[in-house]
C-alpha positions in Angstrom: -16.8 5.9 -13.3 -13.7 7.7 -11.9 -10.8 4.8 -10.6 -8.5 6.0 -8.3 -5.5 3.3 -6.9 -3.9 3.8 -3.6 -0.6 2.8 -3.7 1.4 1.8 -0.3 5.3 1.1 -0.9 8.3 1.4 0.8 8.6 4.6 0.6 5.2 5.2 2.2 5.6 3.4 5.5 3.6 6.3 7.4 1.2 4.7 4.8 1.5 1.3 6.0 1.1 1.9 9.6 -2.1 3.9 9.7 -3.5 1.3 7.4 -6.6 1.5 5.0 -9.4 2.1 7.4 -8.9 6.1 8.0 -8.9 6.1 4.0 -12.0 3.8 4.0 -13.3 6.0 6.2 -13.1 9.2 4.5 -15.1 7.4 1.7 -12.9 6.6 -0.5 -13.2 3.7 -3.0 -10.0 1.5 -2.6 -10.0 -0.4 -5.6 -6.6 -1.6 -5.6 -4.1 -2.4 -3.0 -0.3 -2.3 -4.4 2.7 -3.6 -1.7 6.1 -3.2 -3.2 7.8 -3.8 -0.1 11.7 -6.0 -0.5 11.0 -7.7 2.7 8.0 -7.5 4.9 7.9 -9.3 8.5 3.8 -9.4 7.3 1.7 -6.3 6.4 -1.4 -5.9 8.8 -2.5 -3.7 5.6 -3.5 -7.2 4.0 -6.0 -8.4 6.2 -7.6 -4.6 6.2 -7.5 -5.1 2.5 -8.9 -8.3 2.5 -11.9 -7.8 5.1 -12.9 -5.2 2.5 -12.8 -7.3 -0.8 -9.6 -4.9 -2.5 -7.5 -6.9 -4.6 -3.7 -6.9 -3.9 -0.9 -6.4 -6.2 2.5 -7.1 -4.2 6.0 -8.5 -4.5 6.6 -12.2 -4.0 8.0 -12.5 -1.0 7.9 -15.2 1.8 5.3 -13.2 4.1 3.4 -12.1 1.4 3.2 -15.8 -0.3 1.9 -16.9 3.1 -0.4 -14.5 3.5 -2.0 -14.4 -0.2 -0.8 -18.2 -1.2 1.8 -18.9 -3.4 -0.6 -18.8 -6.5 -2.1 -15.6 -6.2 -2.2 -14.1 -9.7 -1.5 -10.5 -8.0 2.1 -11.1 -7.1 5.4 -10.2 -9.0 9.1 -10.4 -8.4 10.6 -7.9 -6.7 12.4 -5.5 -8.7 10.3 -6.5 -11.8 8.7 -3.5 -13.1 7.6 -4.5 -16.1 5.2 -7.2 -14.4 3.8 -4.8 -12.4 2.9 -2.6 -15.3 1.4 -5.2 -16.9 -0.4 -6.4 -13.8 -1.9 -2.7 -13.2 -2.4 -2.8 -17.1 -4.6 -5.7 -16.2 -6.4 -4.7 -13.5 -7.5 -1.5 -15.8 -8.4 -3.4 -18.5 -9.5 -6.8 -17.8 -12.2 -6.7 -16.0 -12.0 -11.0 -15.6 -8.9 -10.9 -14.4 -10.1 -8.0 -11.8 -12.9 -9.9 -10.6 -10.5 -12.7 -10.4 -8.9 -11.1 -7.7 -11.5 -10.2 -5.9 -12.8 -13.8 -5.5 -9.6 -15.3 -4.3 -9.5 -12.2 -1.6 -13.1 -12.9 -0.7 -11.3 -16.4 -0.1 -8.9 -15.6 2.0 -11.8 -13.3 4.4 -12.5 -15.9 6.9 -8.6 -16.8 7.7 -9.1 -13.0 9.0 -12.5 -12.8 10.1 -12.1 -11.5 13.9 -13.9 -14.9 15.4 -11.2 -16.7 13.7 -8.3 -14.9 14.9 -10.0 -15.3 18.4 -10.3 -18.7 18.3 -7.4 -19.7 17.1 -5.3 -17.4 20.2 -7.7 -19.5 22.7 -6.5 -22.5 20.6 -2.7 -21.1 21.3 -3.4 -20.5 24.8 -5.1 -23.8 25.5 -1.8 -25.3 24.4 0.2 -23.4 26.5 -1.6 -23.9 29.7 
């Protein structure tokens, strides 16, 4: 079948602000999310990506660690364009390492399930009172 990537960089932060769901929406097949952001205060593009199984490819940097964990397979240095070619390589061509990506999204779905985020700002506010 046809693959199509959707990249989101720096250079696209319109991208980054209106997020995948109006792309989703159209019907598109996102099968890849790629952040090559330098510094990132933490992209609400992950947790769109992750509530709809697409594997991320991003720079290693602190908010994205957190976010992904520090052993995701889909991250790279920043600046390092020959790891990301060979991590899109991958993701083309190795269908294991692929699906490995998907599972360790599928993970990371309920830290951002919406009853999760809900509890845990009652949690925060609990504390606070």
């Amino acid at each position: 079948g046809h693959k199509s990537f959707y990249i989101i960089d720096a250079e696209s932060a319109d991208d980054i602000h209106n997020g995948l769901h109006p792309i989703i929406a159209r019907g598109t097949a996102v099968i890849l999310l790629l952040l090559t952001s330098k510094s990132e205060g933490g992209p609400s593009v992950f947790s769109e990506a992750i509530m709809n199984n697409v594997p991320i490819l991003s720079t290693r940097i602190s908010a994205t660690s957190g976010i992904l964990e520090p052993d995701y397979p889909g991250l790279f240095p920043v600046g390092d364009q020959r790891r990301l070619a060979e991590l899109l390589d991958r993701c083309e061509t190795d269908k294991g390492f692929y699906r490995e990506l998907v599972g360790k999204i599928r993970k990371l779905k309920k830290r951002f399930a919406p009853t999760t985020e809900l509890n845990a700002w009652k949690r925060l506010m609990s504390e606070l009172a």
